[in-house]
Structures are given as C-alpha cells and as structure tokens.
N, C-alpha and C positions, 0 to 999 in steps of 0.2 A: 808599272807594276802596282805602285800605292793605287792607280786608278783603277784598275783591277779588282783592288783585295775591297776598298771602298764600295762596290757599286753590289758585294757578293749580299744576300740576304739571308742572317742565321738562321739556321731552323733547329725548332725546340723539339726534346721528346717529352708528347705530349700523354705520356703515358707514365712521366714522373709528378705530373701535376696531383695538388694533394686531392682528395674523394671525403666524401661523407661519411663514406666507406672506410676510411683509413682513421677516422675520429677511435680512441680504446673505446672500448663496450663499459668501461664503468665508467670513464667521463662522460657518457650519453646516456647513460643510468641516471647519474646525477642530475644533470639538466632535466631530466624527467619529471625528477621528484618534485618539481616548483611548477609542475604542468597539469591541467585540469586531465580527468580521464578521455575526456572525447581528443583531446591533444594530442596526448599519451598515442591513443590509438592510431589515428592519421601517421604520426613519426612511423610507427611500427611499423609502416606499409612501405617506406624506403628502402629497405636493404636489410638484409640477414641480420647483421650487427644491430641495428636499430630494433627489429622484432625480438632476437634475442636479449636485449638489453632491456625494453620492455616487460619484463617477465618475473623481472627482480624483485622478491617478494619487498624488500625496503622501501619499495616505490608505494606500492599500493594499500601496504599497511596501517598508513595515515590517511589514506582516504577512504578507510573503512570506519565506521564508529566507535570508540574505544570500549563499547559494550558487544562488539561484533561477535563472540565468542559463543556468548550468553545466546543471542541471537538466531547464531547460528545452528547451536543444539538444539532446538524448538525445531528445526527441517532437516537436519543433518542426522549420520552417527557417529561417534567419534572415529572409527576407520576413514570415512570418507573424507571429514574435518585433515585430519592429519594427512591426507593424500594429495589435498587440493591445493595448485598454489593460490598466495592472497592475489592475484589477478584473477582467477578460476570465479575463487569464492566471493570478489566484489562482480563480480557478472551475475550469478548463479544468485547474490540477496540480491540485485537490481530488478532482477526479475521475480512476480509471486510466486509465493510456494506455498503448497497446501500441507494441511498438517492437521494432527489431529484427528485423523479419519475423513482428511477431506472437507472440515467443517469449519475449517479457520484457515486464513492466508497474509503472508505477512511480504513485506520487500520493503527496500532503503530507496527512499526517496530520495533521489540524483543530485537534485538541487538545492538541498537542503543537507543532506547525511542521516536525516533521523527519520524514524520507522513509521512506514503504515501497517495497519493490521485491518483487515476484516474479518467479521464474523457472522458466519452463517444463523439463521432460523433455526436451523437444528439442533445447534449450539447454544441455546438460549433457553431459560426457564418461562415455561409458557404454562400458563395454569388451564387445564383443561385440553391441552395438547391431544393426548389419548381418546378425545370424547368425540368420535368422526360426529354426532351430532351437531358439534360448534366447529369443529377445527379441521384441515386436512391439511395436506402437502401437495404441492401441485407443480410439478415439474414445469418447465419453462426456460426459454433459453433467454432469456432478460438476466436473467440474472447470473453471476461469475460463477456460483453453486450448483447451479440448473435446476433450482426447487425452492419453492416461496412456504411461508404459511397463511393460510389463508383462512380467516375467520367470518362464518356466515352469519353466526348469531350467535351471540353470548351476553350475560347480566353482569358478571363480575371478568375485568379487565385486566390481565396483569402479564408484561411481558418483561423478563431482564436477564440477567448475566452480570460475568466479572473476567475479569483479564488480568494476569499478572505476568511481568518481565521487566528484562533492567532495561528503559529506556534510554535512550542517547538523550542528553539535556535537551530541555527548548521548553516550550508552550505545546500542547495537544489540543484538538479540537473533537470530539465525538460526537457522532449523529445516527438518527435511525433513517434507516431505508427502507420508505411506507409508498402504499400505495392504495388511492382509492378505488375500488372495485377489480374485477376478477377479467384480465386478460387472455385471449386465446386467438388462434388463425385458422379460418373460413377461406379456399381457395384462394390461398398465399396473401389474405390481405389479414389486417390487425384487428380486432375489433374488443370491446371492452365491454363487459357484462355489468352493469350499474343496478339491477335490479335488488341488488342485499343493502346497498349501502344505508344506513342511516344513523342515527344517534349522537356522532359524531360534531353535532353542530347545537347540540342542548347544555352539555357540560365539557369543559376542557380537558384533554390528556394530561396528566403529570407527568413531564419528562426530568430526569436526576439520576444524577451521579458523584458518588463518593470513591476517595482515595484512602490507601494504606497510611496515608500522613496527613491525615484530615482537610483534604481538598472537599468542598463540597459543590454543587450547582443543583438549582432548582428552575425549571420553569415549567408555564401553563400556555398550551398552545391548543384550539380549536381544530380540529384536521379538517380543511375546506379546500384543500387543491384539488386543483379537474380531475375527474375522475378519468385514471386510464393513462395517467403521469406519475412518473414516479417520481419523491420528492426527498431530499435530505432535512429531515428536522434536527436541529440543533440542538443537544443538552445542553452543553456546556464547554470550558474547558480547565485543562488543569497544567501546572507546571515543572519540570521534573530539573532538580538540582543538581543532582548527584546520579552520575549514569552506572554509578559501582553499585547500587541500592534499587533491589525490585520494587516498582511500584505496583501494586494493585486498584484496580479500578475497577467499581462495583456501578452498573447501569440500571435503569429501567426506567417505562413507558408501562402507566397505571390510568384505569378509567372503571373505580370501583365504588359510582355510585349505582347501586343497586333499585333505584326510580325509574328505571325503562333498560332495554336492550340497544344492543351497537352490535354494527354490524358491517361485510361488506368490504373488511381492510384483507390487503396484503402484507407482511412484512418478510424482507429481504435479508436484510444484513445491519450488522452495526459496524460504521466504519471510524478509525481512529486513524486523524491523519497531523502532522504540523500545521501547525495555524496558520501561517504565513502563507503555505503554499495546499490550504483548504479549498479553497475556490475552485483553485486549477482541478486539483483532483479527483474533487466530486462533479466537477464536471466532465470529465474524463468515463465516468460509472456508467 
C-alpha cells in the first residue's frame, strides 16, 4: 500500500495560484506612482485592475508641472478643467493646443516637464503689416499655422511680441522662425522664389529679448542661410525660478537702418522651448 500511496502524483488547483490580477487596485496605484508615464501606460494594458488603477488622479498629478493649472486655462475652460481626469489632462497638455484664436500653441514637453509655446506671425507686432505694399500673408503648409508673413520690400524693419504665463522652473531658450525667400509648389514639386531677397547681408538684424524680472539678451546676426530653408535664429535665453510667478517675456527682430531696403524674408513663428532639450525640438519644426 505505502508503495502505492508513494508512486501517486499531487495535482494542484491551478486556478488557486495568485494573478496580477488578484494584486488590490491601490497597491498597483502605488507602484505606479514611481513609474515613468510611458510605463504607467504599458501596466495599463495588462488587466482591468491595472487600467483601472492607472486612472488615479494621485498618480499623474506629479507628473504634471506644478504650474499645470495656470497652463491649462490658457486652452481649457474651467468646466472642462474640472471634468478631466489628471491622466486626461497630462495627455491632452502633451499634445499642442491652439489658443488664442488659433495664433499661439502651447504643450509640456515629455522629457523634460516644462512648456513649449509657439507663436504665430499673426500674433506678433509687425510694423507695416497692413501696407500689402511691403507685407502679406501667405498661406502655406510648412508651417504648424498654415500662413507665414512675408515681406517683399521694406526701409524700416521691426517685428516683435511678448508672452506671459507661469512657467514651470528651468532655463528657456527663444528663437525666430525665418526664412529666406518666398516658397510655393509647381506640379507637386517645391520650389523657392529668391528673386526679393536682398539687404539682409549689409547690416545685421537685432535679435532681443526682455523679461518681467529683468532678464535681458541681445544679439546681431547677418540673415545669410540658403534661401528656401528654414532656419531657427536664436535670441536668447532666460531663466524662470519660481513657477508660482508669471514671467513675461517681451521679443523682437529689428533692422532699422533706413540706408537702403530689405527684402524677400518669410517669418513663421517665435518658438520658446527648454534649453536642454532645444535642439531636439526645433529640429522636430
């Protein structure tokens, strides 16, 4: 009989063995909260409890900027703020949002936490704007606006703006988005109209920008890139301390020696991104 009971093989119910599934939905919350979002997101995809547990506004609250609020009313209204969870709303800033009438766009940069903005042509104080003589608007899909300004000829030079919101701490970096000569497509190819450009290579643009807390940058740059490329020129940048504290930032791209005309440029957008991860970004544009 022992020989018997020996040689039998237990068999297990294997339907008592613990699951992933059987983890509480707030223990898996917590583990969360130490987890990058792209992480976050993968877990989701395992099992109800997992996506559910996902969801928990505590989780994603610190992975939004602690100025998110501020941020958020700039695209948002407060019904829809209040409606959203904080998973919703870090999807919804990751991605641009236009605002303003379409003439500004802002999103939280992933890798970093702190904000890009751009800002359209339209958006920007253009002297001479109105005078189709020197200036027009010229639709185009290069650009994330779909409309450039475009100046054929003009004596006095002056483009700028200002931007104000509470920035998430860090370093910013600001640039204009120029382009030499007048782009269009000719039986689906690209082609580039050079014929306005000039003056550009006699005297240098003054590119600057000032803050609400006396940040300043100054510089003189020559516009000489190939015509028919679009190029990010560098103001400057500035540094923000305190994310509880709107900063204002006042720009502009001057060329107001009145000794000959200039001509022939596009401009697109002024784009403000973190420093750190400038590169990436504008190369991204």
């Amino acid at each position: 009989m022992g020989a018997n009971i020996s040689g039998v093989t237990p068999e297990f119910d294997r339907s008592s063995e613990p699951r992933l599934s059987d983890l509480p939905e707030n223990c898996v919350a917590l583990i969360m909260m130490r987890l990058d979002p792209p992480e976050i997101c993968r877990l989701a995809r395992l099992s109800r409890v997992f996506r559910r547990a996902s969801s928990a506004d505590f989780i994603w609250e610190p992975k939004l900027p602690p100025s998110y609020r501020a941020i958020a009313r700039k695209v948002f209204d407060e019904i829809t703020l209040r409606k959203l969870l904080k998973k919703d709303l870090y999807a919804k800033l990751c991605r641009p949002n236009l605002f303003d009438g379409g003439t500004k766009e802002l999103w939280i940069d992933k890798n970093t936490g702190r904000l890009c903005v751009s800002i359209s042509s339209k958006a920007l104080r253009i002297t001479g704007i109105d005078d189709r003589r020197y200036w027009s608007h010229i639709p185009t899909d290069e650009s994330r606006f779909h409309s450039v300004a475009y100046v054929q000829q003009i004596w006095w030079f002056e483009v700028g703006g200002e931007f104000e919101i509470q920035f998430p701490s860090g370093t910013y970096s600001l640039f204009f988005r120029i382009q030499l000569g007048k782009t269009s497509k000719r039986l689906g190819r690209r082609i580039c109209n050079s014929d306005h450009i000039h003056g550009w290579d006699i005297k240098p643009v003054r590119f600057q920008l000032a803050t609400s807390d006396n940040q300043q940058a100054v510089s003189l740059r020559y516009l000489n890139n190939n015509p028919g490329h679009w190029s990010h020129y560098h103001v400057g940048d500035f540094k923000v301390v305190n994310p509880d504290v709107s900063t204002g930032v006042k720009f502009s791209m001057t060329q107001i020696d009145c000794t000959h005309t200039k001509g022939g440029l596009c401009i697109d957008s002024v784009l403000i991104v973190p420093k750190e991860n400038a590169r990436k970004v504008v190369e991204s544009e």
